[in-house]
C-alpha positions in Angstrom: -0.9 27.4 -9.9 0.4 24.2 -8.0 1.8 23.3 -10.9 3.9 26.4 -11.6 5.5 26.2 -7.8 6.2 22.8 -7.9 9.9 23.6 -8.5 10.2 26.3 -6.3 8.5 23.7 -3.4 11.1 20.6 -3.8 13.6 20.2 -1.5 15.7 16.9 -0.9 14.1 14.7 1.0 16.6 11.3 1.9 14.5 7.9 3.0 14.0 7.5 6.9 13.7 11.3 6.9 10.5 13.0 8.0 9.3 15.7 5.7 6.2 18.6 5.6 3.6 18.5 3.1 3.7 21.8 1.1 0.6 21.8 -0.5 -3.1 22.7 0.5 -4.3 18.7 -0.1 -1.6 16.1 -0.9 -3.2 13.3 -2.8 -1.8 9.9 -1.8 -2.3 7.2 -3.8 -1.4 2.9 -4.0 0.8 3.3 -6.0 2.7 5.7 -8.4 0.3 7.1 -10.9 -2.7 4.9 -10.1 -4.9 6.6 -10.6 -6.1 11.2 -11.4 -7.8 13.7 -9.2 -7.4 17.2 -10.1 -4.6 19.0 -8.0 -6.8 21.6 -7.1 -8.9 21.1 -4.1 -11.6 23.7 -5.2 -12.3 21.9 -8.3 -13.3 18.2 -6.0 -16.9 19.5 -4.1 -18.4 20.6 -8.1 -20.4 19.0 -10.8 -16.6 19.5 -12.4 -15.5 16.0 -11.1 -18.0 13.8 -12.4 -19.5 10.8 -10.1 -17.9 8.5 -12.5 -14.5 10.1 -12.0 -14.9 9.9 -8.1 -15.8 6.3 -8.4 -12.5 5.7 -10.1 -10.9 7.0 -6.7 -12.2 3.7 -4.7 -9.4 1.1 -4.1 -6.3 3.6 -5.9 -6.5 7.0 -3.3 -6.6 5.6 0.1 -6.0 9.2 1.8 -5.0 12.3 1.7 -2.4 14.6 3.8 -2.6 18.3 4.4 -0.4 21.1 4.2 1.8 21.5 7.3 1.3 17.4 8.3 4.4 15.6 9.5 5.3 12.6 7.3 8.1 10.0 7.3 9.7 9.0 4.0 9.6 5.1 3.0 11.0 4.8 -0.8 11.4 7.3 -3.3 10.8 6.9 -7.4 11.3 9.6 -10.3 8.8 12.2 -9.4 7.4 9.9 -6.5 8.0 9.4 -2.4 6.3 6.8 -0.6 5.4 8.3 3.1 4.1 7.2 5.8 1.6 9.5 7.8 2.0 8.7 11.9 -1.0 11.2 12.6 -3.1 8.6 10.6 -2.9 5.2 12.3 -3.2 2.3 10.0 -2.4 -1.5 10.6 -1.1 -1.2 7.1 1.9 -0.1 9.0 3.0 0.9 12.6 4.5 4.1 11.4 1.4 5.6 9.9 -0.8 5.4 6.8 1.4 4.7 3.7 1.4 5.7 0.0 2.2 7.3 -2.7 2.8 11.8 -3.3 4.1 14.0 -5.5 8.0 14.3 -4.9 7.7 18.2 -4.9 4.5 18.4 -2.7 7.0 17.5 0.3 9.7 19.6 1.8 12.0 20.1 4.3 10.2 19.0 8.1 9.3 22.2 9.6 7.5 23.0 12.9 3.3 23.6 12.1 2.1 23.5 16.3 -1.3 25.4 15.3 -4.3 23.4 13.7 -6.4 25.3 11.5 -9.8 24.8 13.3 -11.9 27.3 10.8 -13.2 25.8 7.4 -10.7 27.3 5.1 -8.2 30.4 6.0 -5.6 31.7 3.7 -1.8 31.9 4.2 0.5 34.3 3.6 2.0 32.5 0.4 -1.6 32.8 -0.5 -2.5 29.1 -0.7 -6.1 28.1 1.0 -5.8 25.9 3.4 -8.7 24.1 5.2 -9.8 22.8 8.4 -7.5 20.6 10.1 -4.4 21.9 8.3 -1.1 22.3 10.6 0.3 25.8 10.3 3.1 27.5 12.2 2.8 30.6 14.6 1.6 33.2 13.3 0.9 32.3 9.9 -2.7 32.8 9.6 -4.7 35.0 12.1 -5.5 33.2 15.8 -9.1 33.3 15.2 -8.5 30.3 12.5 -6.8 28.1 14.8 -9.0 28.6 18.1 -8.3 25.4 20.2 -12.0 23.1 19.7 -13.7 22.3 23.3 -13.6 18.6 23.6 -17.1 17.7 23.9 -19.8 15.5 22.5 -21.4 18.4 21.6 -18.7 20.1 20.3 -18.0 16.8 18.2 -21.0 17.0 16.6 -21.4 20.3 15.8 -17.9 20.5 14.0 -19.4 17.7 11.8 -22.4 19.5 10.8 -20.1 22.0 9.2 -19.8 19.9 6.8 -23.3 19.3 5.8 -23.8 19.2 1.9 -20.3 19.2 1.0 -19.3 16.2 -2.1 -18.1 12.8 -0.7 -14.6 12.3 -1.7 -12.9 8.6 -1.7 -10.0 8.6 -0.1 -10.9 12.3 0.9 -9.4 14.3 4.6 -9.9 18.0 3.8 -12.6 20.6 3.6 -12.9 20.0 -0.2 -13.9 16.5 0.3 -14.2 13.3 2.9 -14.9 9.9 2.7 -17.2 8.1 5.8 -14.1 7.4 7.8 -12.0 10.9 6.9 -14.5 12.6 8.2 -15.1 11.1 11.5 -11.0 10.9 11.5 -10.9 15.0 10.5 -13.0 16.1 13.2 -11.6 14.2 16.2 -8.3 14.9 15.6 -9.5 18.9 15.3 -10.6 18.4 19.1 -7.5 16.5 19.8 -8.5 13.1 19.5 -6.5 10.9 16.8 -8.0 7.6 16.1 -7.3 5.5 13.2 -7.5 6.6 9.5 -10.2 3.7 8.2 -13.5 2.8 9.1 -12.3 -1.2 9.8 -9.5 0.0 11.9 -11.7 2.8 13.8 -14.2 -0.3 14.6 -11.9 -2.6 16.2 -9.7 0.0 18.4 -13.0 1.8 19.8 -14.4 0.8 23.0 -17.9 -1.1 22.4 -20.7 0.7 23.6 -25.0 -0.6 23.4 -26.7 0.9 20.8 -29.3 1.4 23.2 -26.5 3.8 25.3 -24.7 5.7 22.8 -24.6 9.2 22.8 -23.3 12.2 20.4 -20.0 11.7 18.8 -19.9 7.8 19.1 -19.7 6.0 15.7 -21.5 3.7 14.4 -20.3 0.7 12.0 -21.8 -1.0 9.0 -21.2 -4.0 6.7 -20.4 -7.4 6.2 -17.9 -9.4 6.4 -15.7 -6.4 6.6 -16.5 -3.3 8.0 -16.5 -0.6 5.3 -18.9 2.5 6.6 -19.0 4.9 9.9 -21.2 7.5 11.1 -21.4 9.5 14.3 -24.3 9.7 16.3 -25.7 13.5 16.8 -28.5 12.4 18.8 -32.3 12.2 19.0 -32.2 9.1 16.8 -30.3 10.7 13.7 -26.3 10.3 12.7 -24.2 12.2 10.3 -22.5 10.8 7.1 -20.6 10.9 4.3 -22.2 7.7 2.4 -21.0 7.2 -0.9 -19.5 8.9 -4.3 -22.8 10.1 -5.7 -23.7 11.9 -2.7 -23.1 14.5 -0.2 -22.1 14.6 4.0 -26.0 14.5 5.6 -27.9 13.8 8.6 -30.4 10.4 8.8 -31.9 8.3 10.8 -29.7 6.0 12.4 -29.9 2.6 10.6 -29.7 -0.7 12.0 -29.7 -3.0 8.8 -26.1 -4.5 8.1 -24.8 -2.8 11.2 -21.8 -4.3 13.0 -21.8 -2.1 16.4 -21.1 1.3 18.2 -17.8 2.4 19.4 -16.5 5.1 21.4 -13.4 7.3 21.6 -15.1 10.1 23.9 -12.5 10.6 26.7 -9.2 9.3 25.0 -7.1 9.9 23.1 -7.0 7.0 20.6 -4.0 5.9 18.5 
């Protein structure tokens, strides 16, 4: 179905100019055509995308970018547009996360005020869209974008929506997240942003003793370079999304090859 729209989606988009993702899921990659994920988002949480296939992801699909999300354009290629997305903060670039997309999956920068704070809704073009998506007023009924209370609490509890879904490199939607996407995902859903990467989460957080953290701190693992977060949901246990052959859960907390506890409770981190 993507596929069939894709000409009825493209609009000129110049360099410097932001632009609207106008797609469900927008994969973005390192480059042009490095790498292949199915374009439909249904097809990513099912035995359908093998665990080999979502180990190909790591190192080629950095992110993703919802429908409705604000992006600036870098460079453009036949069929390809190098963005860079501001609501992701990366020091890969001050302006955002960048990468690769789709020429036709962007359009025309249009105003999307409302965050889609149920797990999937449907618009009236009939696409699904999921959980953090931006959508204008009116587009989808106001029960699906009820403004999140911003509590540790609350934190945590949007997280264990989540529980059993397929880890995703490089994933940001209700489909699919990586460690970091989905400790980045459900911030921002309560109005937090912090950055888009574990590494970069770690070092703009405020340090906090692991003997005082509390829900919805993360916590940080391995050496040299920090590659894996989970948040804290208290009683001893954290929530995760640990690796390609597995599935967003609830463990004990860990402490081997573990770099530190941060906090972004109270701010709002960029």
């Amino acid at each position: 179905m993507l596929t069939t729209l894709a000409a009825a989606l493209v609009l000129a988009v110049a360099p410097s100019q932001a632009a609207t993702v106008r797609v469900p899921v927008a994969n973005v990659w390192e480059a042009p055509n490095a790498g292949h994920l199915p374009l439909d988002p249904h097809v990513w949480p099912t035995p359908a995308l093998t665990v080999t296939q979502r180990r190909a992801l790591v190192g080629h699909m950095p992110t993703q970018v919802l429908y409705g999300e604000r992006v600036l354009v870098l460079a453009r290629r036949p069929g390809w547009t190098k963005i860079a997305v501001p609501d992701q903060p990366s020091p890969l670039d001050p302006r955002g996360y960048p990468g690769w997309v789709r020429s036709w999956q962007l359009g025309r920068a249009f105003a999307a005020p409302l965050v889609v704070t149920a797990r999937t809704v449907k618009l009236p073009n009939g696409f699904e869209v999921g959980f953090g998506t931006q959508v204008p007023r009116g587009a989808v009924p106001a029960s699906a974008t009820q403004a999140l209370p911003r509590t540790r609490a609350d934190l945590v509890r949007s997280a264990e929506r989540f529980l059993g879904l397929h880890y995703l490199w490089g994933g940001l939607s209700a489909w699919g997240y990586d460690c970091s996407g989905l400790t980045w995902a459900i911030y921002r859903a309560h109005g937090i942003t912090i950055p888009r990467d574990a590494d970069a989460q770690f070092a703009s957080g405020t340090p906090v003793p692991l003997a005082k953290m509390q829900p919805g701190d993360l916590l940080f693992y391995e050496h040299p370079v920090v590659g894996h977060v989970a948040m804290y949901i208290g009683g001893g246990k954290m929530i995760e999304a640990p690796n390609s052959a597995s599935e967003v859960r609830i463990v004990p907390v860990r402490t081997n090859d573990f770099r530190g506890v941060r906090t972004f409770f109270g701010a709002r981190a960029r």
